[in-house]
N, CA, C and O atoms as a GROMACS GRO file, in nm:
protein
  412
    1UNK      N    1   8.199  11.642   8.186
    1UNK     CA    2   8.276  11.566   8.090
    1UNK      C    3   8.189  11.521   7.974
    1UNK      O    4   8.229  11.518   7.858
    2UNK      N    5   8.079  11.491   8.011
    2UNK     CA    6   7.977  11.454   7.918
    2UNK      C    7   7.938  11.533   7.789
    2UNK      O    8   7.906  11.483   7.681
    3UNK      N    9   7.945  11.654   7.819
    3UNK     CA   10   7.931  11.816   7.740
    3UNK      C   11   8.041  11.786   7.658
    3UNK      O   12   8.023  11.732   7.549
    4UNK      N   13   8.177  11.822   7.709
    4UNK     CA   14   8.263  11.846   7.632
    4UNK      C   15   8.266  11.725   7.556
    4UNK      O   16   8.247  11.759   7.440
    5UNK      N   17   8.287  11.549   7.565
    5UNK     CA   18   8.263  11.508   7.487
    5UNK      C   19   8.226  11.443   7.385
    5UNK      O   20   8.280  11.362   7.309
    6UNK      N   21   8.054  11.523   7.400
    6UNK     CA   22   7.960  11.539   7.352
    6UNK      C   23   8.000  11.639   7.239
    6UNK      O   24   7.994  11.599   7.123
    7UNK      N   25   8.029  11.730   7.257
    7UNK     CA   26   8.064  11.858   7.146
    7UNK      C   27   8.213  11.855   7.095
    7UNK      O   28   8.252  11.923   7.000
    8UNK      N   29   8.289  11.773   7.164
    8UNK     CA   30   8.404  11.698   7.066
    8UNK      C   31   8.384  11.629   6.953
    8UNK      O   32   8.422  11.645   6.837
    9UNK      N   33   8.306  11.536   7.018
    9UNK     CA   34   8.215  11.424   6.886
    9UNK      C   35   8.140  11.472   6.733
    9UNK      O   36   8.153  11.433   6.617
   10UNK      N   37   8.061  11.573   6.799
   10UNK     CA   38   7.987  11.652   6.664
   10UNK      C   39   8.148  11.762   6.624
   10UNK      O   40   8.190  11.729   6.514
   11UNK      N   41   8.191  11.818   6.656
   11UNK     CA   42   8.273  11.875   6.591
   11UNK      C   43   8.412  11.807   6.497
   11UNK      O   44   8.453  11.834   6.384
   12UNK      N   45   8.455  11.720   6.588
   12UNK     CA   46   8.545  11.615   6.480
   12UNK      C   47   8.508  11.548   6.352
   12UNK      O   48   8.582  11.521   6.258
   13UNK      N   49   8.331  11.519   6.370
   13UNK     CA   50   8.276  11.493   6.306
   13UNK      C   51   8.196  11.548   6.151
   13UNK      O   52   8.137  11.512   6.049
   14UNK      N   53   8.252  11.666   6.230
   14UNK     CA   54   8.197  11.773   6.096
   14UNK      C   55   7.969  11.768   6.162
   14UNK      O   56   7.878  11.808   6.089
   15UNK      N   57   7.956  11.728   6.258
   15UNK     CA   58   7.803  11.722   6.271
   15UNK      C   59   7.714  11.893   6.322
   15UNK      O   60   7.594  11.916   6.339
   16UNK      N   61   7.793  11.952   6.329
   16UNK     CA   62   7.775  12.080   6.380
   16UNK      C   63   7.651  12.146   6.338
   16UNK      O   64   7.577  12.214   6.409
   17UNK      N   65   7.637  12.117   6.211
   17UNK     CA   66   7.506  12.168   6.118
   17UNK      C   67   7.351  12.063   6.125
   17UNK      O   68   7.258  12.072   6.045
   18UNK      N   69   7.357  11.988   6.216
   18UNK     CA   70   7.254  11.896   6.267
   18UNK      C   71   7.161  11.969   6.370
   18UNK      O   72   7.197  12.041   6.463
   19UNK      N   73   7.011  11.929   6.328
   19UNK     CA   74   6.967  11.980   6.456
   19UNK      C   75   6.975  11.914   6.557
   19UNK      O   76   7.012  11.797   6.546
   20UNK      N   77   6.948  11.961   6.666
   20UNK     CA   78   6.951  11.976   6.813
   20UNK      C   79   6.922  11.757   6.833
   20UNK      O   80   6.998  11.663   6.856
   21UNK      N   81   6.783  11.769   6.807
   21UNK     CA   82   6.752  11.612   6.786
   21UNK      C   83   6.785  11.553   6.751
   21UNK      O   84   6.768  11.456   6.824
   22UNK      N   85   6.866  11.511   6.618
   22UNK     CA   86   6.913  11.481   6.498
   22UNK      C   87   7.077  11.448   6.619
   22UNK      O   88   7.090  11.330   6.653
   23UNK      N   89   7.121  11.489   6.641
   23UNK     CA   90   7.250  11.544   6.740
   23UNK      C   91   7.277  11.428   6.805
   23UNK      O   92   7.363  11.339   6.800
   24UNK      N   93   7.142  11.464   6.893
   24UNK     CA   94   7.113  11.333   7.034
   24UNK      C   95   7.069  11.263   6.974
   24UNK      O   96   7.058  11.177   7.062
   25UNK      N   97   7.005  11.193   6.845
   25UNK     CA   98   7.006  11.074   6.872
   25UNK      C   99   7.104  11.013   6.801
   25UNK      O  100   7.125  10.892   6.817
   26UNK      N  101   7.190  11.101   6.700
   26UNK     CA  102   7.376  11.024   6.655
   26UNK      C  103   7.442  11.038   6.795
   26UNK      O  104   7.524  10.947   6.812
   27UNK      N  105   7.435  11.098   6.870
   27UNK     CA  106   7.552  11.062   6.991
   27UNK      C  107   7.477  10.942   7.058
   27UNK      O  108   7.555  10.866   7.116
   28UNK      N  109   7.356  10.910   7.064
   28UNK     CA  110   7.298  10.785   7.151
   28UNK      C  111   7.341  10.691   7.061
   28UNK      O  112   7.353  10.579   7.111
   29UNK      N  113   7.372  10.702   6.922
   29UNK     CA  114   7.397  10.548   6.846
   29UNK      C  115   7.581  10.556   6.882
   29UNK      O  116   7.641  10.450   6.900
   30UNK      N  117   7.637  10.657   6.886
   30UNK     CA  118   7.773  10.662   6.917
   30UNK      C  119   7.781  10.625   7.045
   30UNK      O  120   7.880  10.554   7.057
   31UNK      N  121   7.724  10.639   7.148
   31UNK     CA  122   7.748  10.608   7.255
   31UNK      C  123   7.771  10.475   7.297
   31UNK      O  124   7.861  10.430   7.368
   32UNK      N  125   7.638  10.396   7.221
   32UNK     CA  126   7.603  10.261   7.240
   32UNK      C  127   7.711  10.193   7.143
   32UNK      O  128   7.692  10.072   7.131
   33UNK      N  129   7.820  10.242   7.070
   33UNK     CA  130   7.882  10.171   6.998
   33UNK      C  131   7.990  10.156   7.048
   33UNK      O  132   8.046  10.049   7.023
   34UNK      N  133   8.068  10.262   7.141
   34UNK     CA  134   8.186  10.251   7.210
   34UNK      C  135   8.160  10.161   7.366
   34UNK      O  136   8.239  10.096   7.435
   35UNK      N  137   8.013  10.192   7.381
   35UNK     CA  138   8.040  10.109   7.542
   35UNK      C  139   8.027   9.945   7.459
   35UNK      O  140   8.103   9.859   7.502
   36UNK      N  141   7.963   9.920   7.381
   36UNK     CA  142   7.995   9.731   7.307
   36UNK      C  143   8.127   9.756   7.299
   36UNK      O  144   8.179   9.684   7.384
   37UNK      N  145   8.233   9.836   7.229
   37UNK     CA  146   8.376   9.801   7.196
   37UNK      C  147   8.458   9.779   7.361
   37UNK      O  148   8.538   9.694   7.400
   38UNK      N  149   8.387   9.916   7.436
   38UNK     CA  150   8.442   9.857   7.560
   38UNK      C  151   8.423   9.723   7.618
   38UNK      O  152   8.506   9.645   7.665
   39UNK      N  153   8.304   9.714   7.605
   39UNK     CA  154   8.289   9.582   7.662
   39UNK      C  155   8.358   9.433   7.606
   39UNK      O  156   8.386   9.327   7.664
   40UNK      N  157   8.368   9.466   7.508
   40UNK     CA  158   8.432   9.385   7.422
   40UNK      C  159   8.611   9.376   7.492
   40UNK      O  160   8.675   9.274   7.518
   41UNK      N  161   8.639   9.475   7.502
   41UNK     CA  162   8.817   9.498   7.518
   41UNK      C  163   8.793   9.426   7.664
   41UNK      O  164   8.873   9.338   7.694
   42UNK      N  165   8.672   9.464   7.768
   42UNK     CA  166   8.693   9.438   7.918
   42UNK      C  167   8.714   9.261   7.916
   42UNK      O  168   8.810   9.195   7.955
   43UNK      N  169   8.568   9.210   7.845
   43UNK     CA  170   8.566   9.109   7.845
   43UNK      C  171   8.731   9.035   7.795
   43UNK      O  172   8.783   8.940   7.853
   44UNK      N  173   8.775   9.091   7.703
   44UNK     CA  174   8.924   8.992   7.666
   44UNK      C  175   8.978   9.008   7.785
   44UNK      O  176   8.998   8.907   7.853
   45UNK      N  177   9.023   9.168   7.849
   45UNK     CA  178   9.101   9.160   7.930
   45UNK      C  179   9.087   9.056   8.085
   45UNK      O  180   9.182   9.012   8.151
   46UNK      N  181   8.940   9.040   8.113
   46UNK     CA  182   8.884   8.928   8.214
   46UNK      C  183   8.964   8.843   8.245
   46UNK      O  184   9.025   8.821   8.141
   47UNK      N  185   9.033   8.735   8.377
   47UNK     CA  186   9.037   8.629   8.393
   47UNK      C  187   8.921   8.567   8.364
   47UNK      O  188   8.819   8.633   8.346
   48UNK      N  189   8.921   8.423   8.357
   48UNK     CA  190   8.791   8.346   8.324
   48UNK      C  191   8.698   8.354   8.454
   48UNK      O  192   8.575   8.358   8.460
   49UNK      N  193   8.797   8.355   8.558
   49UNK     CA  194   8.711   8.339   8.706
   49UNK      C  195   8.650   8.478   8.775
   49UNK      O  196   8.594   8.492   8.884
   50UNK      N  197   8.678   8.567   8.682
   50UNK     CA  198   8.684   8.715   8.706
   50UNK      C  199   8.564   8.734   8.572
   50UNK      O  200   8.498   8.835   8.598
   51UNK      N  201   8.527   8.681   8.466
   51UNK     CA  202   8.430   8.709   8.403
   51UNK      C  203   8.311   8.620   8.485
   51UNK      O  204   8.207   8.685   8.496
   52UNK      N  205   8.307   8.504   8.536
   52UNK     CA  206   8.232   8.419   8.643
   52UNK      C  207   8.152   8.576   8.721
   52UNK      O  208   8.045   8.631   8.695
   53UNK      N  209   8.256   8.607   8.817
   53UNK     CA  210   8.214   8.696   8.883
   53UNK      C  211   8.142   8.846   8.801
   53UNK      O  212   8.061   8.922   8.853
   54UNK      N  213   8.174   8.852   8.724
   54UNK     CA  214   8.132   8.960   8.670
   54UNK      C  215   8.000   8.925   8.632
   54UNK      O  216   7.909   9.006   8.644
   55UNK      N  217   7.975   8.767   8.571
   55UNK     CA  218   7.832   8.755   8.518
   55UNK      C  219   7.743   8.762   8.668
   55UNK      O  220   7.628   8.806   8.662
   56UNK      N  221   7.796   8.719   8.795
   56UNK     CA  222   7.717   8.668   8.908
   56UNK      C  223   7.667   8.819   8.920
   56UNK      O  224   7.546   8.842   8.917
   57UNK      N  225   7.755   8.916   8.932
   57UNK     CA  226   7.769   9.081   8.997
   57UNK      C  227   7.631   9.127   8.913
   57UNK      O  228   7.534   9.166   8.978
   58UNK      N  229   7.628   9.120   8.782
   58UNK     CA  230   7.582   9.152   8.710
   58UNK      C  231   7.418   9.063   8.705
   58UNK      O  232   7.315   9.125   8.680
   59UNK      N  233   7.418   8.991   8.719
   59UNK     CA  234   7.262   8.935   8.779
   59UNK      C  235   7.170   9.028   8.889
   59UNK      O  236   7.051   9.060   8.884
   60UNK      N  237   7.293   9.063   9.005
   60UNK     CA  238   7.246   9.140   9.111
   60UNK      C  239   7.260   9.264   9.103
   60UNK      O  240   7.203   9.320   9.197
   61UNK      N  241   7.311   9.335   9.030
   61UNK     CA  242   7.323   9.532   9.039
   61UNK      C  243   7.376   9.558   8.916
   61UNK      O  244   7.470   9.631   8.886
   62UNK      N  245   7.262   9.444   8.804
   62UNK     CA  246   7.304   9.519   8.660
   62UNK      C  247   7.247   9.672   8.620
   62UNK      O  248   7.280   9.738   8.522
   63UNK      N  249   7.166   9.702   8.707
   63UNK     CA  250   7.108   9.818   8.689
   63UNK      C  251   7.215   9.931   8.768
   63UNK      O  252   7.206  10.048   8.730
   64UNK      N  253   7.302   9.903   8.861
   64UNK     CA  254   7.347  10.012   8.941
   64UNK      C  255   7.531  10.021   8.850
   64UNK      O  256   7.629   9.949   8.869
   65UNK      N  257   7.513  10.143   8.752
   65UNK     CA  258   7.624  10.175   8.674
   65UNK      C  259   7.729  10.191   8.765
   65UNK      O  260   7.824  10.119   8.734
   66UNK      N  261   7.750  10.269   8.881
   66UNK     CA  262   7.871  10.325   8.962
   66UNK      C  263   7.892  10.193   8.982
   66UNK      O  264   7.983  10.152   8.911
   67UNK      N  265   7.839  10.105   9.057
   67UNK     CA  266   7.888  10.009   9.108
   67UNK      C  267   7.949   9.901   9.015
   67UNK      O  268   8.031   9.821   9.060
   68UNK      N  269   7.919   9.898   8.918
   68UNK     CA  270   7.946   9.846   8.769
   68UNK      C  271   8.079   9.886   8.767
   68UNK      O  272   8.177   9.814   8.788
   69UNK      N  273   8.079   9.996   8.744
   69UNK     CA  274   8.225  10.077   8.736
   69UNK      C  275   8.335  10.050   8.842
   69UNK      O  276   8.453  10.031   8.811
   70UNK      N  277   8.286  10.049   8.978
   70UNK     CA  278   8.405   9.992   9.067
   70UNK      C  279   8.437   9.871   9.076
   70UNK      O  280   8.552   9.841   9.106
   71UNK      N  281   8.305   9.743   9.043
   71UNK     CA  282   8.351   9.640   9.020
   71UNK      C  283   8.479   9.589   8.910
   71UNK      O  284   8.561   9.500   8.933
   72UNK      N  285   8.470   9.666   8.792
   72UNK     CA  286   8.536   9.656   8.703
   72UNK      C  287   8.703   9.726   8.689
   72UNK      O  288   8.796   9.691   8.616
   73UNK      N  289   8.693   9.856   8.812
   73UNK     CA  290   8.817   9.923   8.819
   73UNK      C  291   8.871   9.857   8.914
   73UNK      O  292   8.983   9.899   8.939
   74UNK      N  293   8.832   9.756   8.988
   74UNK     CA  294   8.896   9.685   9.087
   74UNK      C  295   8.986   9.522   9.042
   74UNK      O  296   9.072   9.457   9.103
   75UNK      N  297   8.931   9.504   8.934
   75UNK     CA  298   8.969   9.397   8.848
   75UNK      C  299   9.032   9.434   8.737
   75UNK      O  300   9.121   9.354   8.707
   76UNK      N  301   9.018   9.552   8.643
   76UNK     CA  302   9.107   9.609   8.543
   76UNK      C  303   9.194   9.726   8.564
   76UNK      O  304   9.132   9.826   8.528
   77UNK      N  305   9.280   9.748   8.594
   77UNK     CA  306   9.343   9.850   8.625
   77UNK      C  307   9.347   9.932   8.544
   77UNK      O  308   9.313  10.047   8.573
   78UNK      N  309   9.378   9.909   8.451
   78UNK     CA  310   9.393   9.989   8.342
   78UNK      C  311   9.301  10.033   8.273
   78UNK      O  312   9.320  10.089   8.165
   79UNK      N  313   9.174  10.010   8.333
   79UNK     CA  314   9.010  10.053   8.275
   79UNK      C  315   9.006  10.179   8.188
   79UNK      O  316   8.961  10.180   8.074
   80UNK      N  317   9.050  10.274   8.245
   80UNK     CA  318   9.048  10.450   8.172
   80UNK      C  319   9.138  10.426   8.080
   80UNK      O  320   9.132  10.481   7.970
   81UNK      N  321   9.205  10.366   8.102
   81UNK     CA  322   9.333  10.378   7.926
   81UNK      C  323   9.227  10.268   7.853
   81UNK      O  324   9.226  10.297   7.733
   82UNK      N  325   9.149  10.168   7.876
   82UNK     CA  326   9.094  10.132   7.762
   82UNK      C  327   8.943  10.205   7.736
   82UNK      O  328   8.878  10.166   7.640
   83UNK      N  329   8.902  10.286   7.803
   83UNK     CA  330   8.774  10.349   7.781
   83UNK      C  331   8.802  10.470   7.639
   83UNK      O  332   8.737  10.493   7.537
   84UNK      N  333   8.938  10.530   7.699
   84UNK     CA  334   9.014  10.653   7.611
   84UNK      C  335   9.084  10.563   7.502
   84UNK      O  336   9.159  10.628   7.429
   85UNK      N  337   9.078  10.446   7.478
   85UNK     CA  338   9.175  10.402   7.376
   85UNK      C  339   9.025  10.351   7.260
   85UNK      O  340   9.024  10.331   7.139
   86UNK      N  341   8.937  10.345   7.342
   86UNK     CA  342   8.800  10.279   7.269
   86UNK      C  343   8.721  10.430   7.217
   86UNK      O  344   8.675  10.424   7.103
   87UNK      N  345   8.708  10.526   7.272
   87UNK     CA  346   8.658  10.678   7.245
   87UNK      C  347   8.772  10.716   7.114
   87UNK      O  348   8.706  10.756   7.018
   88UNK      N  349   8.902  10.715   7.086
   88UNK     CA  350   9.012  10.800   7.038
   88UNK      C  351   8.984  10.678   6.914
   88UNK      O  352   8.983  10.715   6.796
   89UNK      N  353   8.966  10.544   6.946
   89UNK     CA  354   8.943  10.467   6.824
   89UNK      C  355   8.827  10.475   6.694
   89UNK      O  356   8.837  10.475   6.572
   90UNK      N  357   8.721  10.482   6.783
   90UNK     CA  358   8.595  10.516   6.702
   90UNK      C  359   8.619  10.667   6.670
   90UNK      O  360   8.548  10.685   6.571
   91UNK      N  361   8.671  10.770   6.696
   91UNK     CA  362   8.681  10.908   6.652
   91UNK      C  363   8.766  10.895   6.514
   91UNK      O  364   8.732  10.933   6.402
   92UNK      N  365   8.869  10.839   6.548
   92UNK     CA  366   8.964  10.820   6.441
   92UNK      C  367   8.870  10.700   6.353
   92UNK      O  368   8.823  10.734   6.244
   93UNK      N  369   8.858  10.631   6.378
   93UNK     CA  370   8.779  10.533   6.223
   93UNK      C  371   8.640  10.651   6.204
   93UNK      O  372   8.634  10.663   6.082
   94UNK      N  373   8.576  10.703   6.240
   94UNK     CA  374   8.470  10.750   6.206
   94UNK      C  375   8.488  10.891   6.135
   94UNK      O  376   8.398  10.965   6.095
   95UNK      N  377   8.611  10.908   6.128
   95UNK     CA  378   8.693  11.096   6.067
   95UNK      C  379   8.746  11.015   5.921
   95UNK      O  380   8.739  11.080   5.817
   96UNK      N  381   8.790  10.898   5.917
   96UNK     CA  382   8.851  10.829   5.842
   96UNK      C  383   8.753  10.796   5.700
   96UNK      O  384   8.764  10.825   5.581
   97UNK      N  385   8.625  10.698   5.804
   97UNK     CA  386   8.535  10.716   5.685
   97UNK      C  387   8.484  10.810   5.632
   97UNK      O  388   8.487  10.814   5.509
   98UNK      N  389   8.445  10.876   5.678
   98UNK     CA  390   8.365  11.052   5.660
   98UNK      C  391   8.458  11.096   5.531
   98UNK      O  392   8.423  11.122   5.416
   99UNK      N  393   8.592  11.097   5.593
   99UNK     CA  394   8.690  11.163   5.509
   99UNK      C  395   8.669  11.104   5.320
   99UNK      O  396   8.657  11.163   5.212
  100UNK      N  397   8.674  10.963   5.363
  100UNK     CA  398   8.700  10.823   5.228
  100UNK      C  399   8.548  10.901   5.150
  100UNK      O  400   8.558  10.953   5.039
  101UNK      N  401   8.445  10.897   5.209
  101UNK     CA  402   8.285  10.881   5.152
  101UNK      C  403   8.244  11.020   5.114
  101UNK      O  404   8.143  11.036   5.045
  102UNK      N  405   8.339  11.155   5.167
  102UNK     CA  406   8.307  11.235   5.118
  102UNK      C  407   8.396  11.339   4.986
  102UNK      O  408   8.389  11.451   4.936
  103UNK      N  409   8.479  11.210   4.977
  103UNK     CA  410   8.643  11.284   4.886
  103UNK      C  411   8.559  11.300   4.701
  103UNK      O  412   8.625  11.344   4.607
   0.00000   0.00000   0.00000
């Protein structure tokens, strides 16, 4: 999943003509910009006593991502519709500007 979109990203993007390096390190600044928006959407969606727990969880296995992930799909249900609503957002504002800055 990572591949494909990985090579979704540079192609919507028009980035195709980048080298190889150049590539990876715009998808590492893209990357790091959608998991803040996620985090951002998780955090609203939180109960208050459910962000409590999340900070405690997160003291003890902030390093262990899977488990990150089930903690959070067990409390947000709807986790994948906001991961895909946070990916489809930044694609669309980032085609948008491109579009505005290069007319």
């Amino acid at each position: 999943m990572a591949t494909t979109f990985s090579e979704s990203i540079i192609k919507e993007l028009g980035l195709d003509n980048m080298s190889e390096d150049k590539k990876v390190e715009v998808l590492l600044g893209i990357g790091r910009i959608i998991q803040q928006n996620i985090i951002l959407r998780i955090l609203d969606e939180l109960k208050e006593k459910d962000k409590k727990e999340f900070d405690k969880f997160l003291a003890k296995n902030g390093s262990d991502q899977e488990a990150i992930l089930k903690f959070l799909q067990s409390k947000i249900h709807n986790l994948d519709t906001i991961i895909d609503e946070e990916i489809d957002n930044f694609k669309k504002t980032s085609v948008d500007f491109l579009t505005k800055i290069t007319q």
